[in-house]
C-alpha positions as CSV (number, residue, x, y, z in Angstrom):
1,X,128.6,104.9,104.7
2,X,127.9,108.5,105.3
3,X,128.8,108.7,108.8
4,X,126.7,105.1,109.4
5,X,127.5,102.6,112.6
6,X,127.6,99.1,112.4
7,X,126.3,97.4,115.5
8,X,125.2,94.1,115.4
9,X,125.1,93.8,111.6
10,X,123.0,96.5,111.2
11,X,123.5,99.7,109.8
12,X,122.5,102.0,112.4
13,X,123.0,105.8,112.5
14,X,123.0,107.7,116.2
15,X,120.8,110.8,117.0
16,X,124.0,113.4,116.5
17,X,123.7,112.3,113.2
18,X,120.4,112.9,112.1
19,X,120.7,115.7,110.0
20,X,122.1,113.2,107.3
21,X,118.9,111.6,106.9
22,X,118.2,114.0,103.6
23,X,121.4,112.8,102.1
24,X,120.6,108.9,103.2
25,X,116.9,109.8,101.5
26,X,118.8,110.6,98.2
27,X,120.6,107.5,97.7
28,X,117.4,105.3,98.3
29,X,117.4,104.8,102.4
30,X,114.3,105.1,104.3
31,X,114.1,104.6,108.3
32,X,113.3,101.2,108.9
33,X,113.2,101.8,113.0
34,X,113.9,103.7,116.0
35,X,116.1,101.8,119.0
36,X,117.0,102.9,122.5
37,X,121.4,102.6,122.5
38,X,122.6,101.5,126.0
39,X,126.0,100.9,127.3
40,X,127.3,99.4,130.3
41,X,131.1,99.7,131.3
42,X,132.4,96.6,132.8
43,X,135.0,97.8,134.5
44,X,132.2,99.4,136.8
45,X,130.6,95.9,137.5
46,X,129.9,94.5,140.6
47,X,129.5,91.0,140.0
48,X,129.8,89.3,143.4
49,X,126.1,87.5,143.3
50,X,126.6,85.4,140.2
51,X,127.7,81.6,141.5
52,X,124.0,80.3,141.6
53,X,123.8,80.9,137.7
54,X,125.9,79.0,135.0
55,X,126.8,80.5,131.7
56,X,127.2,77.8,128.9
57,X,128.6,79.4,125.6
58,X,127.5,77.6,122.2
59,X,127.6,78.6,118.8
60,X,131.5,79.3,118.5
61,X,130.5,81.7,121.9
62,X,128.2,83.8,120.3
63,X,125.0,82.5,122.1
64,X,124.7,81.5,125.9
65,X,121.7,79.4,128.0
66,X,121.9,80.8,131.5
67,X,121.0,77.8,133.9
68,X,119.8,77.5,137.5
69,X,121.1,74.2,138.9
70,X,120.2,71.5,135.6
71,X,117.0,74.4,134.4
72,X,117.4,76.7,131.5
73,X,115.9,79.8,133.0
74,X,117.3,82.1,129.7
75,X,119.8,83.2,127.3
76,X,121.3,85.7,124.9
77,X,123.4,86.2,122.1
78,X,126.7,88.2,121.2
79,X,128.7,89.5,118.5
80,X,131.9,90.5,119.1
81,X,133.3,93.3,117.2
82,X,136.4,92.8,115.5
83,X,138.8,94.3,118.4
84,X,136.9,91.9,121.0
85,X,136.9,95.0,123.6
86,X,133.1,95.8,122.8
87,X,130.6,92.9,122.8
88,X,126.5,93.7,121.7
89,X,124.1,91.8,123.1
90,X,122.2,91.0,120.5
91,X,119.1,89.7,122.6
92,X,118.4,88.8,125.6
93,X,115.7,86.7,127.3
94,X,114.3,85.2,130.6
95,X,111.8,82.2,130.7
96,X,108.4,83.9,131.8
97,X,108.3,81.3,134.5
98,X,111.2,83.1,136.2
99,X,110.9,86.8,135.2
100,X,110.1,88.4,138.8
101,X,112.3,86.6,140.7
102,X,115.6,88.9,140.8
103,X,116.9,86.1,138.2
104,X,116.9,88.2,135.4
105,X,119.5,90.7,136.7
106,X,121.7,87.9,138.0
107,X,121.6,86.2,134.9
108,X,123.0,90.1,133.1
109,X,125.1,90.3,136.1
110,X,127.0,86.9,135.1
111,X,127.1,87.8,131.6
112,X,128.8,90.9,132.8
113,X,130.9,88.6,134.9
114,X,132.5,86.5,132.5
115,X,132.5,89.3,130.0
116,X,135.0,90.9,131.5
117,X,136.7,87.8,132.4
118,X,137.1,87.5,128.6
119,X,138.5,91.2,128.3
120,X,135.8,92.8,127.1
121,X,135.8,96.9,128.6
122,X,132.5,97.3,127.2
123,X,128.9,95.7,126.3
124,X,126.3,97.6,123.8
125,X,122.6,96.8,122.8
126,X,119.5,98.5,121.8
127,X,115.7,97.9,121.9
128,X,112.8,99.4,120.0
129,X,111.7,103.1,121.8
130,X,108.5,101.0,121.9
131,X,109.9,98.1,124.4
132,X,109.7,100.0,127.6
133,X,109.7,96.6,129.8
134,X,113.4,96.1,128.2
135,X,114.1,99.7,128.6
136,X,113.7,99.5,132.5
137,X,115.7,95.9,132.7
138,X,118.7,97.6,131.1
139,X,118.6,100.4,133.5
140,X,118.1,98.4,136.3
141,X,121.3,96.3,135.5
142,X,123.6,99.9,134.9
143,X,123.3,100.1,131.3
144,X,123.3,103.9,130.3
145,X,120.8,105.0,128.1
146,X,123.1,107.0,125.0
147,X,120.0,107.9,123.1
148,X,118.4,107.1,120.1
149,X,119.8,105.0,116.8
150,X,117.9,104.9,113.5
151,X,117.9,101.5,111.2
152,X,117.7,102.4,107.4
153,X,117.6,99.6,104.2
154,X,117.4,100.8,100.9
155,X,114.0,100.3,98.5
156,X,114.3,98.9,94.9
């Protein structure tokens, strides 16, 4: 509606498009929140350094437990978009007691990995403009930061 995204089951509208926020306000949507948007092209993945992490799908493949030899270290979770070419990450997270160790990127490095294994051209995912630890992971793996996306709901 009115020019509105859906990523990740949210209706989310992009920076170009702010000017519609007036119109949104007249048919009873306020901002709920301000994200980051990121993208990262597979195609333009290296993803040689992935064997020492394993990538266990459950949930009808929508959520993965990265594991380091019989450990969970992490996870995520996905929803595919109807055309199964672009994939959001949902969320994403690494056990404090492993964050620091380069195991973070390698675990985004295998998601990339089999990602495009699966046929997927392109991963997307945001994080509040307030999450600036998140901010620098995603650039540090080669997402590219596509600027800002507004939430809205509507008040009864």
């Amino acid at each position: 509606m009115f020019g509105m995204r859906c990523y990740a089951g949210q209706g989310k509208l992009h920076e170009s498009e702010f000017y519609m926020e007036s119109l949104l306000a007249e048919y009873g949507y306020v901002k709920e929140h301000e994200n980051v948007y990121y993208t990262k092209l597979l195609q333009q993945t290296n993803t040689s350094d992935v064997a020492e992490i394993k990538f266990i799908y459950e949930d009808d493949g929508k959520r993965i437990s990265f594991k380091r030899g019989s450990k969970r270290i992490g996870g995520c979770a996905l929803n595919f978009l109807p055309h199964d070419a672009i994939c959001f990450l949902k969320w994403v997270y690494i056990d404090e007691k492993y964050s620091h160790q380069g195991l973070g990127t390698k675990c985004m490095h295998k998601l990339f990995h089999e990602l495009k294994h699966k046929g997927v051209v392109r991963l997307d995912t945001d994080t509040p403009d307030s999450n600036v630890r998140a901010q620098g992971y995603y650039l540090k793996t080669g997402f590219a930061d596509m600027g800002r996306m507004r939430s809205y709901f509507t008040v009864e």
